[in-house]
N, C-alpha and C positions, 0 to 999 in steps of 0.2 A: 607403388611406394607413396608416401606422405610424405611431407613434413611435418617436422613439431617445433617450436621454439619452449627449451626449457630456460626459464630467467632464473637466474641467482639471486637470492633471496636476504640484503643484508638490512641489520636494524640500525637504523637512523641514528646519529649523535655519539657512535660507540668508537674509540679509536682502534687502530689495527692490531693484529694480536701481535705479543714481544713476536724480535726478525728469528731469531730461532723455530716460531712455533710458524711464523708465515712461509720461511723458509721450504719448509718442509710441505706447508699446503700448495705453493707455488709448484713444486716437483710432482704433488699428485697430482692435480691439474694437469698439467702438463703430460702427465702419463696417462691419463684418460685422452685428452684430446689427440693424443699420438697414436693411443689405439683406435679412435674414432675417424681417424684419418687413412687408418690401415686397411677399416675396415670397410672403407666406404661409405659409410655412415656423414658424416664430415662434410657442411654447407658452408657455415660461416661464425665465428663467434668472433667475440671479443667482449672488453672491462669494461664498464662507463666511468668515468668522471663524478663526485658526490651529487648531488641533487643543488646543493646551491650553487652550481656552475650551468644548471639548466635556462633554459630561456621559451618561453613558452607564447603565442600567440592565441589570442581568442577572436571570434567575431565579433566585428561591433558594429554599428548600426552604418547604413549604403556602403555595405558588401567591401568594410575596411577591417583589417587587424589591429587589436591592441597588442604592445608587444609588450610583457613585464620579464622581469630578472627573476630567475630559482621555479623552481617545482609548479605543477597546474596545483598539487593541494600537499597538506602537509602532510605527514606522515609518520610513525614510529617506524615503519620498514620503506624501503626502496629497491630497486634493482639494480644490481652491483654489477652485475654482465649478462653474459648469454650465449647461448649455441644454439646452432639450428641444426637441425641433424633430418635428414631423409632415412627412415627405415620402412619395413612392411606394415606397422600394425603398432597400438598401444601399448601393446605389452613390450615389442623392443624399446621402444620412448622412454617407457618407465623404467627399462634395464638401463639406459645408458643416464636417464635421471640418476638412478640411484647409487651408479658410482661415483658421477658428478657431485653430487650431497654429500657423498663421504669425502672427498677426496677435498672440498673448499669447506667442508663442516659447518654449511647452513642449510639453510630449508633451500628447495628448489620448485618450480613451480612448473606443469607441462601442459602445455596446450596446443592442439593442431591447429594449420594454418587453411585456412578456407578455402574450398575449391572457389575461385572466380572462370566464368565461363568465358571464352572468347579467345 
């Protein structure tokens, strides 16, 4: 088995959709992650917070952090949440992407997590 982290994919600066139409994104959501949960699939997820609530740390010169308020860079998109889902293989990642895409009606993004040895 792998893991993937598929990140939710929202555009920067846009408010939320009327509570009616979120309403109902909220429920499929939630009906995916319930079957991802059923099916074993189901790691960890969770929403973030907008991007100017980030807090970002750089290196700076004898091995100290700079610490600044909001985003490392700016951006027309950000990531809005995330699941991590353990399946066999690509092609389930991208199945449980793309109910996930439908079901919060934005772009979704999937990427496997790296074997570290040890």
């Amino acid at each position: 088995m792998t893991q993937y982290l598929i990140s939710v994919i929202e555009p920067t600066g846009y408010g939320a959709p009327e509570p009616e139409v979120m309403e109902q994104i909220v429920k499929d959501v939630q009906a995916v992650d319930a079957d991802m949960r059923e099916t074993g699939v189901w790691v960890f997820a969770g929403g973030l917070h907008a991007p100017d609530t980030a807090t970002t740390l750089r290196p700076g010169a004898n091995g100290e952090l700079v610490v600044t308020d909001g985003p490392f860079t700016e951006s027309k998109e950000h990531i809005g949440g995330f699941s991590i889902i353990d399946v066999p293989d690509l092609d389930a990642a991208l199945e449980w992407a793309r109910r996930l895409g439908v079901a919060c009606r934005l772009p979704v993004e999937v990427r496997p997590f790296q074997d570290i040895p040890g």
